[in-house]
DRENPA-722361 format. One record per residue (C-alpha): x, y, z; chain. Coordinates in nm, 2 decimals, padded with zeros to 4 digits. Layout:
% residues N
@X:X, Y:Y, Z:Z, cadena:A;
...
This chain:
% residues 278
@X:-05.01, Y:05.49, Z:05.04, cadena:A;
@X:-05.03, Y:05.20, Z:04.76, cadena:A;
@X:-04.88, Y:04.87, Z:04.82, cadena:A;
@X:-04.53, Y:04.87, Z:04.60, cadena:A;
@X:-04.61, Y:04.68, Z:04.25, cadena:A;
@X:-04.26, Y:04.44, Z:04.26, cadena:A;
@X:-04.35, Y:04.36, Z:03.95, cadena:A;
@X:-04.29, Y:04.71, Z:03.79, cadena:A;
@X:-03.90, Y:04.74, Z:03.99, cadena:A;
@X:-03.66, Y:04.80, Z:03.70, cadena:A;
@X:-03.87, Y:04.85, Z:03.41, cadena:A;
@X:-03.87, Y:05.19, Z:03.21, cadena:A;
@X:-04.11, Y:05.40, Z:03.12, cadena:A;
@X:-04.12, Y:05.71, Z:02.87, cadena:A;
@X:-04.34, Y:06.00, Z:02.98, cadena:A;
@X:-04.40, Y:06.28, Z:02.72, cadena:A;
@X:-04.53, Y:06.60, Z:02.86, cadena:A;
@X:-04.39, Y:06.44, Z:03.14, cadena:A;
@X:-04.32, Y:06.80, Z:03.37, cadena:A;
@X:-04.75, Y:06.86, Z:03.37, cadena:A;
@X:-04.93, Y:06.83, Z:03.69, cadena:A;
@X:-05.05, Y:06.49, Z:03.61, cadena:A;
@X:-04.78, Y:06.36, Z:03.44, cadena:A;
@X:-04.53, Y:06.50, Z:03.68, cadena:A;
@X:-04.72, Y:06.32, Z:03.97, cadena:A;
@X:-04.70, Y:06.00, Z:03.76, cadena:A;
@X:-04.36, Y:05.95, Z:03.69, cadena:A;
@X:-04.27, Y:06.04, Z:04.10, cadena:A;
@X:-04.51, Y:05.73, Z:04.17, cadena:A;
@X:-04.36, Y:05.53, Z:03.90, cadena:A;
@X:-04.02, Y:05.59, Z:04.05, cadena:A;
@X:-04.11, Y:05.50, Z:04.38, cadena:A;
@X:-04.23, Y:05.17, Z:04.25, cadena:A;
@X:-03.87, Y:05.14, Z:04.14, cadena:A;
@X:-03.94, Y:05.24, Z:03.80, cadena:A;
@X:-03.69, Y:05.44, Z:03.57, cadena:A;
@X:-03.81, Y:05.72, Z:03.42, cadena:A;
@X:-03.76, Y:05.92, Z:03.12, cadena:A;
@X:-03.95, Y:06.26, Z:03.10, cadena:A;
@X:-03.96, Y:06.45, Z:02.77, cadena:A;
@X:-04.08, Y:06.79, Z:02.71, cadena:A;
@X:-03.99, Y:07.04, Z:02.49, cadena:A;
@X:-03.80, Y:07.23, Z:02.73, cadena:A;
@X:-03.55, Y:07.00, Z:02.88, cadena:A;
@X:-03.53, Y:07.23, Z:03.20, cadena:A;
@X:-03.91, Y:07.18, Z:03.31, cadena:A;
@X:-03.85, Y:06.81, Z:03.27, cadena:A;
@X:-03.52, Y:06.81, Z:03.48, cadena:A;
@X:-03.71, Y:06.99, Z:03.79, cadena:A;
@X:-03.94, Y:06.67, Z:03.74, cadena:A;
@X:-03.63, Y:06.43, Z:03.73, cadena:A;
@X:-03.41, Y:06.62, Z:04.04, cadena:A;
@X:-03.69, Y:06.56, Z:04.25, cadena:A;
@X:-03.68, Y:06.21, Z:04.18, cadena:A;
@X:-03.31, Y:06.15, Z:04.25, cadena:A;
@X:-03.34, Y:06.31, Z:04.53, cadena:A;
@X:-03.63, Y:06.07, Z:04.64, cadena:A;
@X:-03.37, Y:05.76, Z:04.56, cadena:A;
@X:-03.52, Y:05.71, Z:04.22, cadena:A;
@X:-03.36, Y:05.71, Z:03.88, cadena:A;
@X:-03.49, Y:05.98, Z:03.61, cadena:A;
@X:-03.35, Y:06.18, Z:03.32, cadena:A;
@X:-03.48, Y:06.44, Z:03.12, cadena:A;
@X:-03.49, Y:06.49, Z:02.73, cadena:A;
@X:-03.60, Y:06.78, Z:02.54, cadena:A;
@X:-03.81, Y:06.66, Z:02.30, cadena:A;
@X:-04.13, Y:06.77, Z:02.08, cadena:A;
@X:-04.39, Y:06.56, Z:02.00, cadena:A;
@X:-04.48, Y:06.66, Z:01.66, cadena:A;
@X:-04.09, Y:06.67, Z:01.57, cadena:A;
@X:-03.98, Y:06.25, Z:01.45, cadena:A;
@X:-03.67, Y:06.36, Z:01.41, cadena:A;
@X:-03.67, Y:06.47, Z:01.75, cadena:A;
@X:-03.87, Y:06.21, Z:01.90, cadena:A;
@X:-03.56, Y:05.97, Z:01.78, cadena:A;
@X:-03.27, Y:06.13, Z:01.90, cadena:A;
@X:-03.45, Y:06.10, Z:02.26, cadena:A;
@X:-03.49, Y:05.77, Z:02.23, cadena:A;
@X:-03.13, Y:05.67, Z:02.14, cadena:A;
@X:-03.04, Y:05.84, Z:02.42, cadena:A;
@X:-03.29, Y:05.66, Z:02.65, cadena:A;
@X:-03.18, Y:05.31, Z:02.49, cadena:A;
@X:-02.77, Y:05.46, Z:02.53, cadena:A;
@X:-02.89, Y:05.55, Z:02.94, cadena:A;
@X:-03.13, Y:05.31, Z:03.00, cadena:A;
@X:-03.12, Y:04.97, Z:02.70, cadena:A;
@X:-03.50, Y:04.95, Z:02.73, cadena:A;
@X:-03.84, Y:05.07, Z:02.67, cadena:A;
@X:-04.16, Y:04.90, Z:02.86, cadena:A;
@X:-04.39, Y:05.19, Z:02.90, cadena:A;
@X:-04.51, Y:05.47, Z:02.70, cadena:A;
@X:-04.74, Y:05.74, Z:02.87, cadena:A;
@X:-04.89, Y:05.98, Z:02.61, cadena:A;
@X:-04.92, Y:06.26, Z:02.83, cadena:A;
@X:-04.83, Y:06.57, Z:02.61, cadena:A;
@X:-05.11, Y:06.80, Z:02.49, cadena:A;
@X:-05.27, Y:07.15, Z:02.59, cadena:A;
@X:-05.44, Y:07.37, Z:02.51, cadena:A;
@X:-05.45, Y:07.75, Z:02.34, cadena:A;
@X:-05.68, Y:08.06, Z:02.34, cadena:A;
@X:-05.65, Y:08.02, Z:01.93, cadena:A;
@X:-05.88, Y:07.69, Z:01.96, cadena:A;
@X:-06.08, Y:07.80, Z:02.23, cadena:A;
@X:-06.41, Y:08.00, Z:02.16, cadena:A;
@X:-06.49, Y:08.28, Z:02.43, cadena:A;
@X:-06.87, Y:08.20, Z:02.41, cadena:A;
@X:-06.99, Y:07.85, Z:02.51, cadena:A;
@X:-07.23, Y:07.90, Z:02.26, cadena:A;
@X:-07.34, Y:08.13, Z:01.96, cadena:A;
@X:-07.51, Y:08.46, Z:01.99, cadena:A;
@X:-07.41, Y:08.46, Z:02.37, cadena:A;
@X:-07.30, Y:08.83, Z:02.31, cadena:A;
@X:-06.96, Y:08.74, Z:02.48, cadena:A;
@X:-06.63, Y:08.98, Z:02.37, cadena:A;
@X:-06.36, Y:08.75, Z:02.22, cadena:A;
@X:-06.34, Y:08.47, Z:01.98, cadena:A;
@X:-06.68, Y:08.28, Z:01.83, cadena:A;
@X:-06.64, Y:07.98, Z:01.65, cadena:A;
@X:-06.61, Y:08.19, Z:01.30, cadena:A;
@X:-06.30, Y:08.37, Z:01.45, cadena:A;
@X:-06.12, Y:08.06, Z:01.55, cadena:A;
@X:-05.75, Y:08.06, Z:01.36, cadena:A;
@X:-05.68, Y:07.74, Z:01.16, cadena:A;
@X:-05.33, Y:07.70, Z:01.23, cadena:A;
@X:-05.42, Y:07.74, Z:01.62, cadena:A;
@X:-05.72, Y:07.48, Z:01.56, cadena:A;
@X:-05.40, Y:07.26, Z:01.42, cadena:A;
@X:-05.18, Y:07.28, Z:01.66, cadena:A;
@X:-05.40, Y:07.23, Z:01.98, cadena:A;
@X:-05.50, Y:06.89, Z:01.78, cadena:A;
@X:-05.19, Y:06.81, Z:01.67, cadena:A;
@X:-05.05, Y:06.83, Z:02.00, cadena:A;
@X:-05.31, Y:06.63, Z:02.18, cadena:A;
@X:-05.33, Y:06.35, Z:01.91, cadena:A;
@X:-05.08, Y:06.35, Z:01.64, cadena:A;
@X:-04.81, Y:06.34, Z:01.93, cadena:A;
@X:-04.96, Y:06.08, Z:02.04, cadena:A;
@X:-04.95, Y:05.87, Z:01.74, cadena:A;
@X:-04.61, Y:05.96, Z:01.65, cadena:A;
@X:-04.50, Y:05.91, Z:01.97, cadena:A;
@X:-04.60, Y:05.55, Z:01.99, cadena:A;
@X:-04.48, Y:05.51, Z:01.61, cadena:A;
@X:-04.08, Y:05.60, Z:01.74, cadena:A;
@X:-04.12, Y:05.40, Z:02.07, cadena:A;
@X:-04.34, Y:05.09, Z:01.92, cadena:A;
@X:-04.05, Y:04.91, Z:01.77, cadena:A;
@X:-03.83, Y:04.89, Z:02.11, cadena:A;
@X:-04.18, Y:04.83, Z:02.33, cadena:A;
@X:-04.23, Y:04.50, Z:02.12, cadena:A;
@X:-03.87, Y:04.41, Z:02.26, cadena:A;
@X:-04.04, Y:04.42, Z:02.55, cadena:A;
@X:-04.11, Y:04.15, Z:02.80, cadena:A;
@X:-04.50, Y:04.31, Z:02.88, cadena:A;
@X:-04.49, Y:04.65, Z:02.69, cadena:A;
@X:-04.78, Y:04.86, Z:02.75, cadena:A;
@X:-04.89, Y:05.22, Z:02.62, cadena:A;
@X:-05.12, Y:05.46, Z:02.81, cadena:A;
@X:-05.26, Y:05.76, Z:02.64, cadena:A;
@X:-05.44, Y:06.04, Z:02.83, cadena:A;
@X:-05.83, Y:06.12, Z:02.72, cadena:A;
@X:-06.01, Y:06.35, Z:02.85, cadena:A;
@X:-06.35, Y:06.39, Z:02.98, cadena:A;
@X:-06.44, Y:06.57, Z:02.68, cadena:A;
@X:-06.35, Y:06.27, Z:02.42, cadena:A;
@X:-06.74, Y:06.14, Z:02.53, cadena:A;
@X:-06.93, Y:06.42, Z:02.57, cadena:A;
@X:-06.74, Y:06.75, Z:02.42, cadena:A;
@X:-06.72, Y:07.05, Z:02.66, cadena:A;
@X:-06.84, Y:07.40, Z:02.53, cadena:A;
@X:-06.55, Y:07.63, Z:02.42, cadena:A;
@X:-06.25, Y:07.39, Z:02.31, cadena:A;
@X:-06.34, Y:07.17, Z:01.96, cadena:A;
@X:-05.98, Y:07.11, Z:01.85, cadena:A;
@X:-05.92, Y:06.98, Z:02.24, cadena:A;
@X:-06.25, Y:06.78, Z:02.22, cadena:A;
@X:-06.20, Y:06.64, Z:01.86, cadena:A;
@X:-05.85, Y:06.54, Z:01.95, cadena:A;
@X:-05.96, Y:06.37, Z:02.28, cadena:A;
@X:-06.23, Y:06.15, Z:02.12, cadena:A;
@X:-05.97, Y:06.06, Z:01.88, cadena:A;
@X:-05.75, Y:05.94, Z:02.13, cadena:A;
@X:-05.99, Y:05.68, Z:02.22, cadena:A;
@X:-06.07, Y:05.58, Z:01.91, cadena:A;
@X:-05.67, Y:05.56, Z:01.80, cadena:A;
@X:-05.63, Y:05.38, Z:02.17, cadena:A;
@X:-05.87, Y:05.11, Z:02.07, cadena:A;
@X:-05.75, Y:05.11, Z:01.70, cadena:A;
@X:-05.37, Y:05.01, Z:01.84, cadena:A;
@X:-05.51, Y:04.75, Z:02.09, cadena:A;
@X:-05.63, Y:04.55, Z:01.82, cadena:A;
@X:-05.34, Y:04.57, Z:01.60, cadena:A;
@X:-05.07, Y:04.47, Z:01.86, cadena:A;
@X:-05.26, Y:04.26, Z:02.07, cadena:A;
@X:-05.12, Y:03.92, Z:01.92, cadena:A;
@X:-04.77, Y:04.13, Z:01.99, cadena:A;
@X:-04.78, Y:04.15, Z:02.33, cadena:A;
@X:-04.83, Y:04.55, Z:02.39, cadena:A;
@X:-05.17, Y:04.56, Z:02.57, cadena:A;
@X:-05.25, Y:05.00, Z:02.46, cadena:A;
@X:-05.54, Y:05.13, Z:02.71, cadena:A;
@X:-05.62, Y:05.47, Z:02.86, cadena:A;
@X:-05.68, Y:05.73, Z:03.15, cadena:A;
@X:-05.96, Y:05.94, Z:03.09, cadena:A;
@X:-05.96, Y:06.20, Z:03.39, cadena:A;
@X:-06.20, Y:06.42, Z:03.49, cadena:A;
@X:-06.22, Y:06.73, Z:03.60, cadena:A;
@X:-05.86, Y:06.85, Z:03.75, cadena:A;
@X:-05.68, Y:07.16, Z:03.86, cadena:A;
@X:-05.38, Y:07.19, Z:03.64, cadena:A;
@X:-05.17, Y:07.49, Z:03.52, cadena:A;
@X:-05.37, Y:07.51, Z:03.22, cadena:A;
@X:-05.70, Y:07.55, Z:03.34, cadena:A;
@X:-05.69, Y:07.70, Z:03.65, cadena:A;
@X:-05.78, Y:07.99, Z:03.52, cadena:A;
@X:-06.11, Y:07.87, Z:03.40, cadena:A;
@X:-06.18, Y:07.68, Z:03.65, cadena:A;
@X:-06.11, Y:07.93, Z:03.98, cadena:A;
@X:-06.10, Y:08.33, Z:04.02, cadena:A;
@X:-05.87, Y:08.50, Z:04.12, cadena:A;
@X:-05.99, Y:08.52, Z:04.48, cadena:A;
@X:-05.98, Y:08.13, Z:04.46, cadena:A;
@X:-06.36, Y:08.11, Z:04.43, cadena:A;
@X:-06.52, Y:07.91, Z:04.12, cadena:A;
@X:-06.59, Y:08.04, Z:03.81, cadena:A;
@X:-06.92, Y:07.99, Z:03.65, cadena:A;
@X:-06.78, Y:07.70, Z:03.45, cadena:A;
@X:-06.64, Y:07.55, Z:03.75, cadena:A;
@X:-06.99, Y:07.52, Z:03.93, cadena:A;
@X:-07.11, Y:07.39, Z:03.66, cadena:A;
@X:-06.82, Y:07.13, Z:03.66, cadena:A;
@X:-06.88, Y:07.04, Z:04.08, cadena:A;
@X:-07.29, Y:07.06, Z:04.02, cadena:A;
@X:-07.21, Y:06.80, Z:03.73, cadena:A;
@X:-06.97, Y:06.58, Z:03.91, cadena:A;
@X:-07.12, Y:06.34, Z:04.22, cadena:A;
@X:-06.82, Y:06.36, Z:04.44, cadena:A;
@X:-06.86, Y:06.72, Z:04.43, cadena:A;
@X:-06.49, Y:06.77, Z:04.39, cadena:A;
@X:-06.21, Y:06.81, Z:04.12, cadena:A;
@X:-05.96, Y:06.58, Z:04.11, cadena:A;
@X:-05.64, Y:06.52, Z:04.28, cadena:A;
@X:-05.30, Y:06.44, Z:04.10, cadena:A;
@X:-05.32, Y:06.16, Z:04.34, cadena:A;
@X:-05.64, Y:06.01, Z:04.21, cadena:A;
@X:-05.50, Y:05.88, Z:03.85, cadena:A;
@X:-05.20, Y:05.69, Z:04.04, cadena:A;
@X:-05.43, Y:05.39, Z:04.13, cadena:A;
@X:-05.55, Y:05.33, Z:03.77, cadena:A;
@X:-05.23, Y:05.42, Z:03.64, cadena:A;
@X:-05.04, Y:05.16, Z:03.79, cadena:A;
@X:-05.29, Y:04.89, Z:03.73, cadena:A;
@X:-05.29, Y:04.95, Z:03.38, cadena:A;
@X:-04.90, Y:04.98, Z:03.38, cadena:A;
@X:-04.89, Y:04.63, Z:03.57, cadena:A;
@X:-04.92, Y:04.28, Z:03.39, cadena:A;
@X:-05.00, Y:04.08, Z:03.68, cadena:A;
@X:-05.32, Y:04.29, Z:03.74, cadena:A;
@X:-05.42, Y:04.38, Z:03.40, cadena:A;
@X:-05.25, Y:04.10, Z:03.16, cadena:A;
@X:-05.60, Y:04.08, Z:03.00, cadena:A;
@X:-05.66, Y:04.42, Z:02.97, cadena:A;
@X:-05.62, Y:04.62, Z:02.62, cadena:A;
@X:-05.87, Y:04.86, Z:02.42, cadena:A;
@X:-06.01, Y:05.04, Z:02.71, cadena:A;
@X:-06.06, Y:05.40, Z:02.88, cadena:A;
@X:-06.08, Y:05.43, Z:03.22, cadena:A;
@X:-06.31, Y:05.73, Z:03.34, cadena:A;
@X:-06.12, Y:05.89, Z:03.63, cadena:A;
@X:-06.39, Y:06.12, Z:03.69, cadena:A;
@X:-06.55, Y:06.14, Z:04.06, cadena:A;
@X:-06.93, Y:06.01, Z:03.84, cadena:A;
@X:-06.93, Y:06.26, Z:03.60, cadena:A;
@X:-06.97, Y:06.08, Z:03.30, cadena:A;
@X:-07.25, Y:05.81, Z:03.48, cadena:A;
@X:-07.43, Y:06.14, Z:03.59, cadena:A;
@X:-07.79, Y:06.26, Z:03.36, cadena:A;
@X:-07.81, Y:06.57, Z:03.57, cadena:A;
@X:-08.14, Y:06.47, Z:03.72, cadena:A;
């Protein structure tokens, strides 16, 4: 189990997307580290399964329904995290997805595969799967920026993707929005960095989650033909565990082991991205 960070006991952190598999596991780590968590989601009900489970671990969580592409939205729930709570020191980026309107059934053209090629893909699908992935993140960090600068060591983490470096087959809006998280992560470092609010991110690798699994397994349990690809790719030979982002997570999250630390993605990825294939 990892060491208690002292340092983090009594802070607050804002999780959007916070009821995903990842993010769910994050804020239940963040709370046992004495954290007080915030989870919105757009349905409130998902996020309070999140938040029970912490009280009932001892920790302190509440639940907001909130969309990320909605301002208006995005500042009601943080009144009613400043009315609960009176602070803001972390912002996790977590909300995103993805949808069968961005995704392209071939991996590439003239495959012969029934469903969606690239010329089929719906605009307003394309849209929203970016929108979701990176405009929430940037307005997101807009409605909680002000009150992280009242900080004592604000920080911001934004979730990237494996496929913000190299793009995977299939998903372009997912993959465009991804690369621009980096890109946006970098950007913000640089502009608050004399502030005080250090902005880095996770970039995770490969990882069973609600939205993929059915990509990445059959329905036996047995890989896909993508997924072998995925665990031939990767040197660990294995997908990720929830567990494996809490680590990198908490050392971005924590000023007394990453006070010098902005500007940066952190691969999460069991060697994918340091593996040629030969």
């Amino acid at each position: 189990m990892i060491p208690i960070h002292e340092n983090l006991t009594g802070r607050v952190a804002v999780i959007t997307g916070g009821s995903g598999v990842l993010c769910s596991k994050m804020a239940r780590e963040l709370a046992r580290h004495g954290v007080k968590i915030a989870i919105l989601n757009r349905t409130a009900e998902k996020g309070q399964q999140v938040a029970d489970t912490i009280s009932r671990s001892g920790g302190t969580a509440i639940s907001i329904a909130a969309d990320v592409l909605d301002r208006s939205s995005l500042m009601n729930a943080r009144e009613k995290i400043i009315e609960t709570f009176g602070r803001v020191d972390l912002l996790i980026n977590g909300a995103g997805g993805n949808h069968p309107d961005a995704i392209t059934a071939p991996e590439k053209y003239g495959e012969g595969v029934e469903g969606n090629s690239f010329f089929d893909l719906d605009e307003n699908g394309f849209s929203q799967v970016f929108s979701s992935n990176f405009t929430g993140t940037f307005l997101a960090s807009q409605v909680f920026g002000k009150t992280l600068l009242q900080a004592e060591a604000p920080a911001i983490l934004n979730v990237s993707s494996m496929s913000s470096y190299a793009p995977m087959t299939k998903v372009p809006a997912y993959s465009a929005a991804k690369a621009s998280i980096n890109n946006f992560t970098m950007w913000m470092a640089v502009h608050f960095a004399e502030a005080g609010l250090r902005v880095n991110a996770i970039a995770p690798g490969f990882f069973l989650t609600k939205q993929n699994r059915d990509l990445l397994l059959n329905e036996d349990g047995s890989l896909t033909a993508r997924s072998n690809k995925i665990i031939t790719a990767t040197p660990m030979k294995r997908f990720g565990q929830p567990e494996d982002l809490l680590g990198t997570m908490l050392w971005l999250a924590d000023e007394s082991y990453s006070g010098f630390v902005t500007g940066i993605t952190v691969p999460v990825d069991g060697g994918f991205m340091a593996y040629s294939g030969v």
